[in-house]
ZABA-395368 format. One record per residue (C-alpha): residue number from 1; residue in three letters; z, x, y. Coordinates in steps of 0.1 Angstrom, whole numbers. Example, Ala and Ser with C-alpha at 12.3 -4.5 7.8 and 13.67 -1.06 7.14 Angstrom:
2
+-------+-------+-------+-------+-------+
: lumti : mitor :    zz :    xx :    yy :
+-------+-------+-------+-------+-------+
:     1 :   Ala :    78 :   123 :   -45 :
:     2 :   Ser :    71 :   137 :   -11 :
+-------+-------+-------+-------+-------+
! end
This chain:
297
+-------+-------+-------+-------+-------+
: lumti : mitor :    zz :    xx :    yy :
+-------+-------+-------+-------+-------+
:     1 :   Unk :  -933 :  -229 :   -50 :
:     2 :   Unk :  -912 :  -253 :   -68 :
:     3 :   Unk :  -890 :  -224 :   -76 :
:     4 :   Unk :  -886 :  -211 :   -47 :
:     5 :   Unk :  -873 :  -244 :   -30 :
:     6 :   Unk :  -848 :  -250 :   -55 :
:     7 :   Unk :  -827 :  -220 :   -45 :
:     8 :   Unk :  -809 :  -231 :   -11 :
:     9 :   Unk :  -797 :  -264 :   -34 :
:    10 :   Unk :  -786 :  -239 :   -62 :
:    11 :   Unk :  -770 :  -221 :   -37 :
:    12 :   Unk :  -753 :  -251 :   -25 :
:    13 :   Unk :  -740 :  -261 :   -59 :
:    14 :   Unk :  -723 :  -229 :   -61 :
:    15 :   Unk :  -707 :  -232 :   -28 :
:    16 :   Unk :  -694 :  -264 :   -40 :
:    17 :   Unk :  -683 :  -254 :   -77 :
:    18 :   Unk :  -666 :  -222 :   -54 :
:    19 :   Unk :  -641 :  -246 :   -31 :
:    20 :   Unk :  -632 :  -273 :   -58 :
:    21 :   Unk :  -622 :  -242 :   -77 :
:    22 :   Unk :  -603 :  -231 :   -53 :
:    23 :   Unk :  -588 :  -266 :   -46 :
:    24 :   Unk :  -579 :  -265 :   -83 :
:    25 :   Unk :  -563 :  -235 :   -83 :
:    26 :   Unk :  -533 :  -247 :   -55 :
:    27 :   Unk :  -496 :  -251 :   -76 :
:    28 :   Unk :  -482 :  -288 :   -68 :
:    29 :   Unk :  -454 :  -270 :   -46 :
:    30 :   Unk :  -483 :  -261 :   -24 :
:    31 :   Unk :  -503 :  -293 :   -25 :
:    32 :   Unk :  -506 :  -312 :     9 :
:    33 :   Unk :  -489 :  -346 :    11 :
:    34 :   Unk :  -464 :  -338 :   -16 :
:    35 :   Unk :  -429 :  -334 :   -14 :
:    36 :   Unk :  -417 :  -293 :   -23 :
:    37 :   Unk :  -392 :  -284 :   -41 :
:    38 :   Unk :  -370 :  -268 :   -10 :
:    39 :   Unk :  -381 :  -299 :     9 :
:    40 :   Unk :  -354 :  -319 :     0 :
:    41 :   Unk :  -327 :  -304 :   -20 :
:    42 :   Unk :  -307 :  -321 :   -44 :
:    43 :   Unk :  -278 :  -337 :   -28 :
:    44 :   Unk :  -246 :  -323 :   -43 :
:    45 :   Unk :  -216 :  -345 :   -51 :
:    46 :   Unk :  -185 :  -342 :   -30 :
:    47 :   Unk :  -150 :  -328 :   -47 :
:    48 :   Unk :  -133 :  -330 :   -16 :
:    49 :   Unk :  -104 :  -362 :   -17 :
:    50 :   Unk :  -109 :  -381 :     8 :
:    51 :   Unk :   -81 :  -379 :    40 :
:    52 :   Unk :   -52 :  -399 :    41 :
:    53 :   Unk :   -39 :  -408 :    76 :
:    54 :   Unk :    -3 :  -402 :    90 :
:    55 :   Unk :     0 :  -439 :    87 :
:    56 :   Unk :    -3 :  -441 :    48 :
:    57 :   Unk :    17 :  -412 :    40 :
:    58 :   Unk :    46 :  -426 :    57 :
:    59 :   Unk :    41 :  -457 :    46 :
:    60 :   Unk :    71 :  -453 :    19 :
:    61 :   Unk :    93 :  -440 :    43 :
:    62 :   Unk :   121 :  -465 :    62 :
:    63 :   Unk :   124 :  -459 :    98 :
:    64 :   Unk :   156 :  -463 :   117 :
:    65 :   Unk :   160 :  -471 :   156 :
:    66 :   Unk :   169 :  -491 :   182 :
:    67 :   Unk :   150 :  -510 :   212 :
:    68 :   Unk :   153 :  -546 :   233 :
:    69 :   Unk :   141 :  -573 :   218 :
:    70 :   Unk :   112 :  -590 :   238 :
:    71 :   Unk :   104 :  -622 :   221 :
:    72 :   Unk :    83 :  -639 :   189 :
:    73 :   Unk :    48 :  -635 :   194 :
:    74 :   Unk :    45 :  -660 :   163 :
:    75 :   Unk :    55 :  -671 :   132 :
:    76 :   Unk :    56 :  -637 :   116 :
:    77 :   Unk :    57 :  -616 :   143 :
:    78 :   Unk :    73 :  -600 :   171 :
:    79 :   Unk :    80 :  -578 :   202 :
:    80 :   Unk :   103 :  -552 :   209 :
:    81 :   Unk :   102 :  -529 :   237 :
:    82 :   Unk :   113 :  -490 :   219 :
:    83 :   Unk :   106 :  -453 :   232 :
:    84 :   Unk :    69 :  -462 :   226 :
:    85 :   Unk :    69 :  -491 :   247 :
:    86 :   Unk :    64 :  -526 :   236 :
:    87 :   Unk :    51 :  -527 :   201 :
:    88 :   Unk :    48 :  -553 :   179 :
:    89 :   Unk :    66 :  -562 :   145 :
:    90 :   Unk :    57 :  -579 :   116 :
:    91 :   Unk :    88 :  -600 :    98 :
:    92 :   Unk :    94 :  -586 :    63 :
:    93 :   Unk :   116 :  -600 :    35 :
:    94 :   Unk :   147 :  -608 :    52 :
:    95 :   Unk :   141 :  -608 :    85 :
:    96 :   Unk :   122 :  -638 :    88 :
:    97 :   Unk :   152 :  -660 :   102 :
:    98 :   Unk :   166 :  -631 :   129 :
:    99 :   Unk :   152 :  -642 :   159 :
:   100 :   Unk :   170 :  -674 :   157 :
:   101 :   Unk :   197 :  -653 :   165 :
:   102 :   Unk :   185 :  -633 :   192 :
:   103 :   Unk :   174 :  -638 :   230 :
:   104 :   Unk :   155 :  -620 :   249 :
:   105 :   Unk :   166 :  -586 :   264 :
:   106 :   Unk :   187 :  -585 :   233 :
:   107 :   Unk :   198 :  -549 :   223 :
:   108 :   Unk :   186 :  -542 :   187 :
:   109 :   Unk :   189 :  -523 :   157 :
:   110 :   Unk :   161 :  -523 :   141 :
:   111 :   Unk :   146 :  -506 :   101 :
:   112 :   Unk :   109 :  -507 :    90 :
:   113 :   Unk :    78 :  -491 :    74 :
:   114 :   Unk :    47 :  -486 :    88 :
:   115 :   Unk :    14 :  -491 :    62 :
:   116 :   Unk :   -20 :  -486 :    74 :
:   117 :   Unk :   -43 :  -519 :    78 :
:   118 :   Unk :   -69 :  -512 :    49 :
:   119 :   Unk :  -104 :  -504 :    61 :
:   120 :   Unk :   -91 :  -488 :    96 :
:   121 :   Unk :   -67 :  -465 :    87 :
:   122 :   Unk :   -62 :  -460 :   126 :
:   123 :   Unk :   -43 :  -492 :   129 :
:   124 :   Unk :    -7 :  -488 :   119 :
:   125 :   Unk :    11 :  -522 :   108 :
:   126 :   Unk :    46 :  -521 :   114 :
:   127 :   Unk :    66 :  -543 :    90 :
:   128 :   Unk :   106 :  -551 :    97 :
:   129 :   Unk :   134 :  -547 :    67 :
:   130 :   Unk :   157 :  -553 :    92 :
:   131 :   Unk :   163 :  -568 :   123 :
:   132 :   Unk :   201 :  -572 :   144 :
:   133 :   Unk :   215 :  -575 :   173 :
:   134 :   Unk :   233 :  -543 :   185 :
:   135 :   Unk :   268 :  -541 :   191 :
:   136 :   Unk :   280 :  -548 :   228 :
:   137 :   Unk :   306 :  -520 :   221 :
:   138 :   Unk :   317 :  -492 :   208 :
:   139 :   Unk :   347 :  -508 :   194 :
:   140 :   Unk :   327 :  -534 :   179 :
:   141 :   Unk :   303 :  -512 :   167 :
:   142 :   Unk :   330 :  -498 :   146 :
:   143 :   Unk :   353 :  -525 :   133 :
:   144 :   Unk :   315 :  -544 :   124 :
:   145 :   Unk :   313 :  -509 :   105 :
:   146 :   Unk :   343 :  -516 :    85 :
:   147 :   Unk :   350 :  -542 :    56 :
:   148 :   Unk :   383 :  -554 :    58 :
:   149 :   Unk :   392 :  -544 :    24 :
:   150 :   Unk :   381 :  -519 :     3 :
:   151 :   Unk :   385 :  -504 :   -33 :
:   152 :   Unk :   399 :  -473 :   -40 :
:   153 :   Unk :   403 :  -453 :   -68 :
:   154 :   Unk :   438 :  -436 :   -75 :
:   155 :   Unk :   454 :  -422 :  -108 :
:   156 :   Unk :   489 :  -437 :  -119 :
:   157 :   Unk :   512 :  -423 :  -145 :
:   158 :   Unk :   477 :  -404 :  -157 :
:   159 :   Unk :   457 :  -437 :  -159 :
:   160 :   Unk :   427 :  -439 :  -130 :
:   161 :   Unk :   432 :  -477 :  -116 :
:   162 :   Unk :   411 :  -495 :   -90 :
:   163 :   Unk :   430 :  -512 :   -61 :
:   164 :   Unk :   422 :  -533 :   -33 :
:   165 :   Unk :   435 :  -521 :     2 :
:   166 :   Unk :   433 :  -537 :    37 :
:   167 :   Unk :   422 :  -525 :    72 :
:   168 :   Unk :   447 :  -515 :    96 :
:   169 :   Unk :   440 :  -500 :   130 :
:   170 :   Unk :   461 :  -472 :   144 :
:   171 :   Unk :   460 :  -450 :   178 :
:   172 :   Unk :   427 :  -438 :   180 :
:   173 :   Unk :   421 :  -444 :   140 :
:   174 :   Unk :   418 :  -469 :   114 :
:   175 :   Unk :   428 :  -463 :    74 :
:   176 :   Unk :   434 :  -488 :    45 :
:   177 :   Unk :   468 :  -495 :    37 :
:   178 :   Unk :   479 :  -513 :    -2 :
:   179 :   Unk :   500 :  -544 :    -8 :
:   180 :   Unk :   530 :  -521 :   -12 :
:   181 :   Unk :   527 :  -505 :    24 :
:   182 :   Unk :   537 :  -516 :    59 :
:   183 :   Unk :   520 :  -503 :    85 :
:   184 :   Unk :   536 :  -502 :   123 :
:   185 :   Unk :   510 :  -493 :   147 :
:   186 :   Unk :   535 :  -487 :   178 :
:   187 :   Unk :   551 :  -461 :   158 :
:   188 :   Unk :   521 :  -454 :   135 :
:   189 :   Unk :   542 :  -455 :   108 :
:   190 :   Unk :   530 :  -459 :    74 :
:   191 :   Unk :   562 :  -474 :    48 :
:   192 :   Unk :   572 :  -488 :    15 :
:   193 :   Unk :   581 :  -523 :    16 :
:   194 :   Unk :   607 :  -526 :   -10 :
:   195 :   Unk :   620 :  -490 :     0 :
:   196 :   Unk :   611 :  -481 :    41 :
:   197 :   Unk :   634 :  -449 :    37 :
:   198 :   Unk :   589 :  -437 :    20 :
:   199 :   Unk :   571 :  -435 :    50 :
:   200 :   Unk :   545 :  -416 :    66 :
:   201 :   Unk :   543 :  -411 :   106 :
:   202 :   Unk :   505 :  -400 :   118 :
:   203 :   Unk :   502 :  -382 :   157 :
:   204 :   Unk :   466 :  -378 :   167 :
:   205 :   Unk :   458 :  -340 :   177 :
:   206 :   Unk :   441 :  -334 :   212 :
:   207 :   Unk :   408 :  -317 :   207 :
:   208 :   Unk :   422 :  -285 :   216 :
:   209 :   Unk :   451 :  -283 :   193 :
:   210 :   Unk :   464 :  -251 :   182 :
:   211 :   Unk :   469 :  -248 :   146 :
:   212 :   Unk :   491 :  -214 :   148 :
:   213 :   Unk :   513 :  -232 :   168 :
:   214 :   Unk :   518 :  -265 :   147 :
:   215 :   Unk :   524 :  -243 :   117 :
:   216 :   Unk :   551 :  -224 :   132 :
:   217 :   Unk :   565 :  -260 :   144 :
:   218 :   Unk :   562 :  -273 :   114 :
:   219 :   Unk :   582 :  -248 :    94 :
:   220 :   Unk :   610 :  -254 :   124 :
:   221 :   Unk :   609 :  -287 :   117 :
:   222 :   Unk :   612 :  -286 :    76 :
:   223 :   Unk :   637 :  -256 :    73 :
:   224 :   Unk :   667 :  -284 :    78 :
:   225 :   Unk :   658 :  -296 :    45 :
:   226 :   Unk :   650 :  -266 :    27 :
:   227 :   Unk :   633 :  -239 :    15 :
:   228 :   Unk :   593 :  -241 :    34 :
:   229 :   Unk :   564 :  -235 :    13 :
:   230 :   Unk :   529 :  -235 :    21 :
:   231 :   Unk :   505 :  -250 :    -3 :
:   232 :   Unk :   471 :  -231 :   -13 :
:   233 :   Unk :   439 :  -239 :    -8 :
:   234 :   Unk :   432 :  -251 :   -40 :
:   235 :   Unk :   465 :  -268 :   -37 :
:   236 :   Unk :   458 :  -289 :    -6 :
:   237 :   Unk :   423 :  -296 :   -23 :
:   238 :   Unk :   437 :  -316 :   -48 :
:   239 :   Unk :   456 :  -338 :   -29 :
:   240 :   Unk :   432 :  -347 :     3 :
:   241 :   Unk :   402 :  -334 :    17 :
:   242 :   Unk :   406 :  -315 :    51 :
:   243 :   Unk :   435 :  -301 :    51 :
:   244 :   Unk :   442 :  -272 :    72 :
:   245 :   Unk :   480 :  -270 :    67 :
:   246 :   Unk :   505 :  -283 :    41 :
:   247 :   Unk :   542 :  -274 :    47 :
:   248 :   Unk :   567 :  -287 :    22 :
:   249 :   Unk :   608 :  -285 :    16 :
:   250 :   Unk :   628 :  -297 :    -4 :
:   251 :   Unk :   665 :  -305 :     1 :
:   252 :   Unk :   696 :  -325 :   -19 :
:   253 :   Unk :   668 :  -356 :   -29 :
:   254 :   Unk :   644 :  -356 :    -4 :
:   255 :   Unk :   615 :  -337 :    -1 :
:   256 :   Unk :   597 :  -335 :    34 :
:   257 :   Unk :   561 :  -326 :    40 :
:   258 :   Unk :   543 :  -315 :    75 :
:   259 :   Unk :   504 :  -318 :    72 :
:   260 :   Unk :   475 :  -315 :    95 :
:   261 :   Unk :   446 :  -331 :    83 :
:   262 :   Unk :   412 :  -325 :   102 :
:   263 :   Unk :   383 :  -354 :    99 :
:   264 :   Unk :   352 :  -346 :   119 :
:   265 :   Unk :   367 :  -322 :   143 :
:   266 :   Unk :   400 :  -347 :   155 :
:   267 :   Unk :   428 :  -337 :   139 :
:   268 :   Unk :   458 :  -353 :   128 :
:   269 :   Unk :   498 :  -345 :   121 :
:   270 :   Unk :   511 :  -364 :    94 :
:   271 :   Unk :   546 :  -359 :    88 :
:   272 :   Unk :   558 :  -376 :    44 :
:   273 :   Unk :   596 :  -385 :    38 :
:   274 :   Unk :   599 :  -388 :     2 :
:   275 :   Unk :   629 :  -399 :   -15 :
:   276 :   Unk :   639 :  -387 :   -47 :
:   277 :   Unk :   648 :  -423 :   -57 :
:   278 :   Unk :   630 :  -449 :   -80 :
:   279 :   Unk :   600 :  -458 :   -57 :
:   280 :   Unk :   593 :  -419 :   -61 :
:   281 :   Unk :   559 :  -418 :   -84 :
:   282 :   Unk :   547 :  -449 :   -70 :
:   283 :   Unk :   543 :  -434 :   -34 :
:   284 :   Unk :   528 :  -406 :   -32 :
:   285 :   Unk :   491 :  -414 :   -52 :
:   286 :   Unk :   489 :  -445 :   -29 :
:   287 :   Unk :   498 :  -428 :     4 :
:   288 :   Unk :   476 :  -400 :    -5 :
:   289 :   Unk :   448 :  -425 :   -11 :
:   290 :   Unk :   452 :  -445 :    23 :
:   291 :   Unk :   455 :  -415 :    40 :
:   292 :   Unk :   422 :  -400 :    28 :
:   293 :   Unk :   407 :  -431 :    41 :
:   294 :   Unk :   415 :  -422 :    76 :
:   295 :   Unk :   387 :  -426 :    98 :
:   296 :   Unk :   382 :  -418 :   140 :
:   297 :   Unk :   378 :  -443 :   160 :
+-------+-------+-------+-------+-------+
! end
């Protein structure tokens, strides 16, 4: 009897031995309630470098324009109205004094760098190197272009020298003329002082000047003196840029000389008399010098 009653809990042992074996036997990957190993794979790290923004690439870079001056928002700071529309300005080094001079509706000129604000590299901070008033004209646009002297380089007797020259304004031109020069800007006439009989006249071209034509008038003109000879290429090269034509002649002491010199699409006649006298070596570096230093106007 005893025997017989003990076999359903036998049984039961076995059941039970049967399922924590099989509990047992489940790998950790399969486990409930604990984290697999394709559950959450391991983060890898980024080699990617990070974005920079328009803003701080160009913030090196100087930008150039123009706008009207609005006002001072505050003391380091303020508005101009450009392409974009009003826009605000932050006074760098040298620019914190410029609206002083300005009043509002001013025309400006205006130089700066934008850098972006660090942590919002969406914001752009515009910051001034410089800050003027624009010129009312064109004529004082250029003449505030212009230093009213200027050094120039120039070789006498074979030694390079450094001289000082002086503005002068012409028809339609300006150049730099030395101590020894006078210039006459009625005539345009360019002369020695201690000798006048040196000179060199300069005509202004019209835009649509023919430069077949001005040869063959040139060569009219020098054949009274002498012989005409054209100068090369190479020739004309070394004694002024833009040259398109260089007639000379030479006669009983004098020599005569019909250029046309072309700066920037205006061109320009210039007609040398050079003496064979004393004043002879001294002229021609220095009127080759001022006359390089032509400039439209």
């Amino acid at each position: 009897m005893r025997s017989q009653r003990s076999l359903p809990a036998v049984a039961a042992v076995a059941v039970l031995m049967l399922a924590i074996t099989a509990c047992g036997g489940k790998s950790p990957v399969e486990a409930p309630g604990e984290p697999t190993a394709t559950a959450s794979p391991p983060v890898a790290e980024s080699t990617t470098a990070p974005s920079t923004s328009p803003a701080a690439t160009a913030e090196a870079q100087t930008v150039q324009s123009t706008g009207t001056y609005v006002g001072q928002i505050d003391n380091h700071s303020v508005e101009i109205e450009t392409e974009e529309g009003p826009t605000a300005f932050e006074l760098g080094v040298g620019t914190e004094n410029a609206p002083k001079k300005l009043e509002m509706n001013d025309p400006v000129i205006i130089e700066y760098v934008e850098k972006a604000v660090e942590g919002d590299p969406s914001v752009v901070q515009r910051v001034l190197s410089k800050l003027d008033k624009a010129p009312d004209s064109e004529e004082e646009a250029l003449s505030g272009s212009l230093p009213e002297t200027k050094v120039i380089k120039l070789t006498l007797e074979g030694m390079e020298e450094e001289k000082t020259a002086r503005l002068a304004e012409g028809e339609g031109y300006s150049l730099y003329i030395f101590d020894i020069f006078t210039f006459d800007k009625s005539s345009n006439k360019l002369a020695m002082k201690v000798d006048p009989g040196y000179y060199a006249e300069i005509t202004r071209l019209p835009a649509d000047f023919n430069l077949d034509a001005l040869a063959e008038e040139g060569r009219e003109e020098l054949s009274a003196t002498g012989e005409v000879t054209a100068l090369s290429q190479d020739e004309r090269d070394q004694r002024m840029s833009g040259l398109r034509l260089y007639l000379t002649a030479m006669g009983s002491g004098l020599t005569r000389q019909y250029i046309v010199k072309e700066i920037d699409g205006q061109g320009y006649i210039i007609k040398l008399n050079i003496p064979q006298r004393e004043a002879s070596e001294g002229f021609g570096p220095h009127v080759y010098a001022s006359l390089e230093s032509i400039v439209n106007r």
